[in-house]
N, C-alpha and C positions, 0 to 999 in steps of 0.2 A: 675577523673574517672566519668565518665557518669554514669547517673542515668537509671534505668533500665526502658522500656517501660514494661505497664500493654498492654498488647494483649488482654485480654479480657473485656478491655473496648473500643475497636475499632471496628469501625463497616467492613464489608468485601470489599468493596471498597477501606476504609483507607488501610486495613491488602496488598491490591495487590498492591497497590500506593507504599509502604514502601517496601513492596518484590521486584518489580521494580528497587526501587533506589538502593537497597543493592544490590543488583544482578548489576546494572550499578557500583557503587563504587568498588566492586569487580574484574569487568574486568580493570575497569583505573588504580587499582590498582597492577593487575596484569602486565599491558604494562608498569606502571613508573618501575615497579621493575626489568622488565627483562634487562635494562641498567646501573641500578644505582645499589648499593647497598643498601639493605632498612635498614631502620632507628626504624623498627618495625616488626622485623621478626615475632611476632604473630601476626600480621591485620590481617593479611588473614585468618587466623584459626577462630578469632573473628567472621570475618563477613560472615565466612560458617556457625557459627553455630548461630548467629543472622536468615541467610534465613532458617536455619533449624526451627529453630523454630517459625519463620513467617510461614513453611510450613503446619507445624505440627497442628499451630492455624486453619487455613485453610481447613487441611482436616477433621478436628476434628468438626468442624462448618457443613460442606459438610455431613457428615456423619447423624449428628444429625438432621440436613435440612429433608436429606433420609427417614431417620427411623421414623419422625415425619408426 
C-alpha cells in the first residue's frame, strides 16, 4: 500500500504538477480498461478521489490567497 501524500506540505505548482498526472493516469487508465478486463476494479475510484482531494487542496489555498 502506498503511503499517503501530505498535500499540505506542497507547494501550488507541486499540488497542479500532481493533479496533472492523476488526471493523465486516469484517462490511460480508463482506454487500457475498455479492452481488457481490469485487474483492479477500484483504480479508478482511488484516483478520482486522489484528484478530489488534489482539488480540494487547491481551492482551499485559492480561497485563503483571496480572503487574505
Amino acid at each position: 500500500m502506498a503511503t499517503k501524500i501530505n498535500l499540505s506540505e506542497k507547494n501550488v505548482s507541486e499540488l497542479t504538477d500532481l493533479l496533472r498526472e492523476k488526471r493523465e493516469e486516469l484517462r490511460t487508465l480508463r482506454f487500457s480498461m475498455a479492452g481488457a478486463k481490469a485487474k483492479d476494479s477500484n483504480s479508478p475510484a482511488n484516483i478520482r478521489a486522489d484528484i478530489a482531494r488534489l482539488m480540494t487542496e487547491l481551492h482551499k489555498r485559492a480561497r485563503s490567497a483571496s480572503a487574505a
